[in-house]
N, C-alpha and C positions, 0 to 999 in steps of 0.2 A: 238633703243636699242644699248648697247654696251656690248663688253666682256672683260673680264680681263682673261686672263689664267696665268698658274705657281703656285706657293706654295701656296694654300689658308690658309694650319694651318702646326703648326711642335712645336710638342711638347714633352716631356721627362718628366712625369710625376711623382712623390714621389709613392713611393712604398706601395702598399695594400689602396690606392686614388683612387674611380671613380673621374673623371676631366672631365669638356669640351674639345675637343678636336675642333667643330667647331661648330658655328651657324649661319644657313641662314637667312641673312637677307632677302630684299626685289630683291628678284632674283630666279633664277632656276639656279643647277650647278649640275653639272656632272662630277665624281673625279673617282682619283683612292688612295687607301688609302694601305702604305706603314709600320710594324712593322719590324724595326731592332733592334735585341739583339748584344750589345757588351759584352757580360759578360755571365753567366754558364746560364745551360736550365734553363725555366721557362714557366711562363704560361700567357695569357692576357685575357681581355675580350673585346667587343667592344659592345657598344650596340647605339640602333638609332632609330628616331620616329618621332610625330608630336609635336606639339610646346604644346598643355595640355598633351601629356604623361611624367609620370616619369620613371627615367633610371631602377627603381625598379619593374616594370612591368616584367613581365615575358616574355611578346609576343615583346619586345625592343629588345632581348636579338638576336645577329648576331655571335657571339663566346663567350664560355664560357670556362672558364679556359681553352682554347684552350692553347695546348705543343708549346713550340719556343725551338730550340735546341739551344747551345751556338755557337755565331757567325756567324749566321745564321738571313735572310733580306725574306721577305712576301711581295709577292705584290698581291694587290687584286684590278682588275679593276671592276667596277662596268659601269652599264647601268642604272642603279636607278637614278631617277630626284632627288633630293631636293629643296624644294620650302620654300619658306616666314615660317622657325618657327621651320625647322625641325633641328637637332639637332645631334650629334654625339658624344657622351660620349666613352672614354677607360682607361682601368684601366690594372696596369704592378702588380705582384706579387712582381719581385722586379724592384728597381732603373735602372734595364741596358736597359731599351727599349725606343725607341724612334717610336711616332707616325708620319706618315705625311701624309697631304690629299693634293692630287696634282688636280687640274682640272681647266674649265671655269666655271667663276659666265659670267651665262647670264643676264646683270643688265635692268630691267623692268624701262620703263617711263624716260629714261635719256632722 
C-alpha cells in the first residue's frame, strides 16, 4: 500500500449548485474538510454517503444551510473513513465560498 497526503479536492462552487466536491475511489481516506467565505454571511450545506446514495436523501445530510459569517474559515477534522464509492457533495448559497478536503488516500493493491 501507499499514501498520498495534501489537497485531495478545492473547490469554489456556482452559487445555489449542489457539486461534488470529492470521490473515493479505490482507497480508504481520512480528511479534514475546510469552508472559507470571502465575501458577506451566508450559508452551505455539505452532505456525504455511500456510492448508491443520492445527495437528496435526507440521512446524507452533515450541515444544512449551516451560517458562515463574512470572512470567516471552518475547519472540520473528521475521524470518519471514506472507502471505494463514498462521496462528498457541498453546496454555497452564494459564489464567495470555497471548499477544501485535505487528508491521506490510503491507496489499496498498489
Amino acid at each position: 500500500m501507499s499514501d498520498r497526503a495534501g489537497i485531495l479536492a478545492n473547490l469554489r462552487p456556482a452559487a445555489a449548485t449542489m457539486t461534488r466536491l470529492y470521490a473515493c475511489g479505490v482507497t480508504r481516506t481520512v480528511g479534514t474538510l475546510t469552508v472559507c467565505n470571502d465575501g458577506a454571511a451566508t450559508s452551505f450545506r455539505i452532505t456525504s454517503g455511500k456510492f448508491a446514495q443520492l445527495n437528496t436523501e435526507t440521512k446524507t445530510r452533515r450541515f444544512w444551510d449551516a451560517a458562515i459569517a463574512a470572512n470567516t474559515t471552518i475547519v472540520m477534522p473528521s475521524r470518519s473513513v471514506l472507502e471505494n464509492g463514498d462521496w462528498i457533495d457541498v453546496y454555497a448559497t452564494l459564489a464567495t465560498l470555497t471548499f477544501a478536503f485535505d487528508g491521506v488516500e490510503e491507496v489499496l493493491n498498489a
